[in-house]
C-alpha positions as CSV (number, residue, x, y, z in Angstrom):
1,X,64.6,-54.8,251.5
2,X,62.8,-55.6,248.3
3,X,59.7,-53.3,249.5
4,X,62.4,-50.4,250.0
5,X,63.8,-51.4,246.9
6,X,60.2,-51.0,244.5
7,X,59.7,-47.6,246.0
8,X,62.7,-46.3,246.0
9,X,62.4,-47.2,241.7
10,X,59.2,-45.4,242.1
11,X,60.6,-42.5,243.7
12,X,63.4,-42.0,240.6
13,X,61.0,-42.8,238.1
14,X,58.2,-40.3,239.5
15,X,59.9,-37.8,240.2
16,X,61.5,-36.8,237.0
17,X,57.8,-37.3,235.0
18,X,56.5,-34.7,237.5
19,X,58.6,-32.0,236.7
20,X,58.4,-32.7,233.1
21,X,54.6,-32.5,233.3
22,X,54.3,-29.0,233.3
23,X,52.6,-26.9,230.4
24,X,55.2,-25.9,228.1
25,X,55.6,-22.3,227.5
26,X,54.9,-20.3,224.7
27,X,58.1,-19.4,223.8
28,X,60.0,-21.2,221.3
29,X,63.0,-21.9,224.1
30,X,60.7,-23.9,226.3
31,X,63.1,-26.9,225.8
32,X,65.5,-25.7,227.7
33,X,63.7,-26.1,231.3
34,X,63.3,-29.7,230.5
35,X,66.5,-30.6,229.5
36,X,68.3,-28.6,232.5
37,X,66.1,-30.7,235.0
38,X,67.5,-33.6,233.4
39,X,71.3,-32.2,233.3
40,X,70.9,-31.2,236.7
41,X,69.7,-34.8,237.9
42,X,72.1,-36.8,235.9
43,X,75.2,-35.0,236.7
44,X,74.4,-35.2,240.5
45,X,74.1,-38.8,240.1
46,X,76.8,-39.5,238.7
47,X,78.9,-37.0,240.8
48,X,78.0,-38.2,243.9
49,X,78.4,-42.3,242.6
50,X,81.7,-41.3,241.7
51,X,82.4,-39.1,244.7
52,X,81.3,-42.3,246.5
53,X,83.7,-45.0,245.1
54,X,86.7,-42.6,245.2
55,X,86.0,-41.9,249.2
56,X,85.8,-45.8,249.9
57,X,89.0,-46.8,247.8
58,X,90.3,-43.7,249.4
59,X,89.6,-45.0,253.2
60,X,90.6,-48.5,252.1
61,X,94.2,-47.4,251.1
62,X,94.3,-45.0,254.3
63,X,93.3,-48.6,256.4
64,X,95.5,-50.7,254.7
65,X,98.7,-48.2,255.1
66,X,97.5,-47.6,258.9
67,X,97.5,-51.3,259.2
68,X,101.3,-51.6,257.6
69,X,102.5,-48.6,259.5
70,X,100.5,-47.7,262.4
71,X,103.4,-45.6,263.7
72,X,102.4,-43.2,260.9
73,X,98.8,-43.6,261.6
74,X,98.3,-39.6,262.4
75,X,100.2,-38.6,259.4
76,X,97.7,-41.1,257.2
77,X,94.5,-40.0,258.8
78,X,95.4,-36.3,258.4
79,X,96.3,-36.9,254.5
80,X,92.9,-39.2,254.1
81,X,90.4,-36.1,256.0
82,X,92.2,-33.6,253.7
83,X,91.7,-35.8,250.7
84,X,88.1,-36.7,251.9
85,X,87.6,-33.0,251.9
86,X,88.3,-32.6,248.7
87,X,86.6,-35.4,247.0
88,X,83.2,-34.0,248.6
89,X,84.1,-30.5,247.0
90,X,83.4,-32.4,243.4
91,X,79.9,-33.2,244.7
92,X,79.1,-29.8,246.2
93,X,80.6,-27.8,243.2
94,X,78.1,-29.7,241.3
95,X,75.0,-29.7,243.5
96,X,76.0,-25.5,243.3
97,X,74.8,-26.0,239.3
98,X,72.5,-28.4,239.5
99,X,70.1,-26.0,241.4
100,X,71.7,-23.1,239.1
101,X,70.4,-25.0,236.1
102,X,67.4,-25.8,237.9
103,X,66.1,-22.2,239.2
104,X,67.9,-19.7,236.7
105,X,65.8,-18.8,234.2
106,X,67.0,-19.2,230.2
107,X,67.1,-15.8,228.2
108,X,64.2,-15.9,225.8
């Protein structure tokens, strides 16, 4: 667990410096690139973290009413797999401009 733990720090940490350790360009709006790489990564990050608590407290809730009214059981599950549905849309809309941001070029 700790092993997996050390590379996946590695991983993040890497990563990141890599694409940072380009040549910058001679333009004067070469600053942009670097900065989008790091928009890109830190709104996915926090986009799918958040996606990822409001899904569990989500399926929590849909347990716990299933548990008080398991008549209604159907009813609940249908709600929770529309509402599951739509909490994932947040994380797709923003992987859709995290890789805009990362392969559109600025205007220079």
């Amino acid at each position: 667990m700790r092993r997996s733990l050390i590379i996946a720090a590695i991983v993040i940490l890497a990563v990141p410096g890599v694409a940072l350790a380009q040549a910058p360009a001679a333009s004067a709006g070469s600053w942009v690139g670097a900065f989008a790489v790091l928009a890109a990564g830190f709104g996915m990050a926090l986009a799918a973290g958040l996606c990822g608590l409001g899904q569990g407290k989500a399926i929590a809730s849909a347990v716990d009413a299933m548990g008080r009214q398991p008549g209604a059981a159907a009813r609940i599950q249908t709600a929770m797999i529309i509402g599951l549905a739509l909490i994932e849309s947040l994380a797709i809309y923003t992987l859709v401009i995290a890789i805009i941001l990362l392969f559109v070029q600025p205007i220079k």
